[in-house]
C-alpha distance (Angstrom), angle and dihedral (degrees) to the residues before:
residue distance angle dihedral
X1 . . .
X2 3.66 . .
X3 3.71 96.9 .
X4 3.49 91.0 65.4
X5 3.88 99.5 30.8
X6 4.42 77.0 67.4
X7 3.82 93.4 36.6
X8 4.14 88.4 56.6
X9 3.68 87.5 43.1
X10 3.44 95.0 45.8
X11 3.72 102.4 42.0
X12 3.90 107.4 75.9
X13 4.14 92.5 48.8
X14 3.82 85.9 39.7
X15 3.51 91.0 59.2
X16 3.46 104.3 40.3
X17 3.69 100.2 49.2
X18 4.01 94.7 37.1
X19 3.50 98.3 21.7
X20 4.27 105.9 -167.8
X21 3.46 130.7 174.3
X22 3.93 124.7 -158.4
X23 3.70 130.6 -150.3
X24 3.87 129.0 -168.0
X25 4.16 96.7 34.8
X26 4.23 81.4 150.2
X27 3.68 83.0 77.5
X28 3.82 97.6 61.6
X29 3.58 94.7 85.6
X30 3.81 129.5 -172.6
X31 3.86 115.9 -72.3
X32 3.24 141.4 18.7
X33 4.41 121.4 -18.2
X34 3.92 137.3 153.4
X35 4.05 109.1 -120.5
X36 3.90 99.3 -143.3
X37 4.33 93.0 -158.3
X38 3.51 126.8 172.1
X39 3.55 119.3 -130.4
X40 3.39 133.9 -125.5
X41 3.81 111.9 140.8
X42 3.86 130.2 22.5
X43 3.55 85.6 -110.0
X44 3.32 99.9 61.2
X45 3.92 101.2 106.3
X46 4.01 92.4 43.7
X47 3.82 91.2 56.0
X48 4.13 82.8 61.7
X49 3.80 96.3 40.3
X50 3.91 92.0 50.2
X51 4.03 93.0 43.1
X52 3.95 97.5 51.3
X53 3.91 121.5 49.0
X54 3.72 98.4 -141.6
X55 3.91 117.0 89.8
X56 4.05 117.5 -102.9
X57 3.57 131.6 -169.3
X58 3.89 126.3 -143.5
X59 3.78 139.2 172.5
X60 3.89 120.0 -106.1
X61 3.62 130.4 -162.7
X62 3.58 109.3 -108.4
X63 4.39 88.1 -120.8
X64 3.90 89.5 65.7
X65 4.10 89.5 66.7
X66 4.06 89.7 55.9
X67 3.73 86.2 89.0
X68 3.88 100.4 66.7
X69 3.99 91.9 -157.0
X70 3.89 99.9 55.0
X71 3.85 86.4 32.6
X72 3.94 95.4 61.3
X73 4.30 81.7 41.6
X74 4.05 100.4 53.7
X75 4.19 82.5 31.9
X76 4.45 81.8 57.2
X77 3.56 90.2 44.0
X78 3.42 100.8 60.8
X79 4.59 103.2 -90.5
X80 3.72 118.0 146.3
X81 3.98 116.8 -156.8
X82 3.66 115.2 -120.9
X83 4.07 121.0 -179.8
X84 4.28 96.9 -131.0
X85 3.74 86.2 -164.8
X86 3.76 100.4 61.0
X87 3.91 135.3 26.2
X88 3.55 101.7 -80.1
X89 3.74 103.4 -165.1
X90 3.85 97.7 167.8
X91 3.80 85.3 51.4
X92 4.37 82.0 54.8
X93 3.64 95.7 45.3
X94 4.09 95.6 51.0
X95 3.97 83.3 47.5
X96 3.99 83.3 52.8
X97 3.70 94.6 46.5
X98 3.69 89.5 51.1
X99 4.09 95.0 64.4
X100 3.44 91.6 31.5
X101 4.11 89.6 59.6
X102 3.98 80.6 48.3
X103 3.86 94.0 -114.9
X104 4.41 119.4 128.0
X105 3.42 126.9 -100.4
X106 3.78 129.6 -150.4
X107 4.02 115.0 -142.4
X108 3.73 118.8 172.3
X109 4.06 92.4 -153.7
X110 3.98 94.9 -153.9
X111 3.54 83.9 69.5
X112 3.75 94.7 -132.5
X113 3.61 144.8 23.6
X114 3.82 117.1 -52.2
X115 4.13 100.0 -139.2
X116 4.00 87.3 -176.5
X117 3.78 113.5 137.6
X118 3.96 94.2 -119.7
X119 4.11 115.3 48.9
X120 3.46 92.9 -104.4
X121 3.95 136.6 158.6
X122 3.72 114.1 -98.0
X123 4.00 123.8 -150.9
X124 4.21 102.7 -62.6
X125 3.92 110.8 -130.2
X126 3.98 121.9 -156.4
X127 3.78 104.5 -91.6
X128 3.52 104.3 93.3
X129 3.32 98.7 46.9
X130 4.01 101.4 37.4
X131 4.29 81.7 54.6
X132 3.75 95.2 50.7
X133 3.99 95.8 46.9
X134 3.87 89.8 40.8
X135 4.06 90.2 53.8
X136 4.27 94.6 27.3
X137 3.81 88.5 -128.3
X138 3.81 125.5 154.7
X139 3.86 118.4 -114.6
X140 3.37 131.5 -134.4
X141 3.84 127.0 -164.5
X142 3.94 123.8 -130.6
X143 3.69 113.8 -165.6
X144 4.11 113.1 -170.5
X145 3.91 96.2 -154.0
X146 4.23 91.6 -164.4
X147 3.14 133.7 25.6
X148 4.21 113.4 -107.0
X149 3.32 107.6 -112.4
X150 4.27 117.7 165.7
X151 3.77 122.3 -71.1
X152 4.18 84.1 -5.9
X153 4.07 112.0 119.0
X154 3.82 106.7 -119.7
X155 3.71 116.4 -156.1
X156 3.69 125.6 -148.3
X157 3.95 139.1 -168.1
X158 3.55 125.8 -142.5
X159 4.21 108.6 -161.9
X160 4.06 127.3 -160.6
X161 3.38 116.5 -86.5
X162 3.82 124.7 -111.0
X163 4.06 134.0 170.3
X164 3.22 138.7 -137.3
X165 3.53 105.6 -127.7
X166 3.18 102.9 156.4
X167 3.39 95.9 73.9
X168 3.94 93.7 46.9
X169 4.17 110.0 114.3
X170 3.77 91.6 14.7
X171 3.84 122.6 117.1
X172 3.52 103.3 -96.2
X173 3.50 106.2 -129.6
X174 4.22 140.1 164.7
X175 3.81 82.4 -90.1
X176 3.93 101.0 47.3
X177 3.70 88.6 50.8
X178 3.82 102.8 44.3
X179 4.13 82.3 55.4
X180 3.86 91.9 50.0
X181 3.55 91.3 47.6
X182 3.62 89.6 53.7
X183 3.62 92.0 58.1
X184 3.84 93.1 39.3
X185 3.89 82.9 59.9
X186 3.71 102.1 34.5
X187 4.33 82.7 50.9
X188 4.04 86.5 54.5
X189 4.03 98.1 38.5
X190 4.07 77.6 50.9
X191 3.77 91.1 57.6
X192 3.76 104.8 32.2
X193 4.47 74.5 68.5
X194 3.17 94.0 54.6
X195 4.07 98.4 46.8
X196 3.47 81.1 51.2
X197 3.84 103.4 60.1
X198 3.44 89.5 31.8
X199 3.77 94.0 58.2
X200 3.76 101.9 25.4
X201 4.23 82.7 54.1
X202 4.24 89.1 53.3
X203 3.77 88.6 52.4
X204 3.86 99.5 50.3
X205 3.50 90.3 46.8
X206 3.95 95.4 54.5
């Protein structure tokens, strides 16, 4: 109830000053799913949580909660606080509780925000994958094709969602996760193609 009491309140200003539109919603199927996103602003997981109804989940540096204001608003929307500078298993376990309650989670898999020039895809750590094997949920990529910048449309592709199965009962070791990660990147490389001809084809035809 109060998630989406803030997401309606939220919305209109939301859109207007970081005005985003989202392709590929068909893909966010019912139940639970890791959101594998890359990550290019700090408001990267908002723009998702405002532009589809159903409540998401995502991991927030602990810095973004300084500010008690936009703290208690990401907090509403669905963030979790994790400590980036130490191992922050309490921060793992909510993420765990999360799937395991059959709800999505948002993970941006470079672990922070790529400031490169060009909307690329940073180095992937282990996260994502180590959370989806660990609950057996489906991922599903996110690519942001531009960076949000005020009052400028940003345009964002939802992927299909695939598993990685073959890891599930296994022993997960240094090994099993540096493979998973592979795919976890390979699956958003994949997509961040896709955005582009999709996107680059919309502009030459305007």
């Amino acid at each position: 109830m109060i998630f989406h009491l803030v997401q309606f309140l939220a919305y209109i200003p939301g859109k207007i000053i970081y005005p985003c539109k989202i392709y590929g919603k068909k893909n966010l199927k019912k139940g639970k799913a890791v959101l594998t996103m890359n990550h290019t602003s700090n408001i990267d997981a908002v723009n998702i949580v405002l532009g589809t109804f159903e409540k998401k989940y995502f991991l927030a540096k602990k810095e973004l909660f300084k500010n008690k204001l936009f703290g208690a608003f990401i907090k509403a929307m669905g963030a979790i606080k994790i400590d980036r500078a130490a191992a922050d298993v309490g921060a793992i376990k909510n993420a765990l509780k999360v799937l395991k309650n059959d709800k999505k989670l948002i993970i941006f898999p470079e672990g922070t925000r790529n400031k490169s020039d060009n909307v690329e895809l940073g180095e992937v750590k282990s996260g994502a994958a180590m959370l989806a094997i660990k609950a057996k949920a489906p991922i599903v990529p996110v690519w942001v094709y531009n960076r949000p910048h005020a009052f400028r449309m940003t345009k964002i592709l939802i992927g299909e969602p695939y598993e990685l199965s073959q890891f599930y009962g296994a022993k997960i070791t240094e090994e099993i996760l540096n493979q998973a990660s592979e795919i976890v990147s390979q699956k958003l490389n994949e997509l961040k193609q896709q955005a582009e001809e999709k996107f680059n084809k919309r502009k030459k035809t305007k």
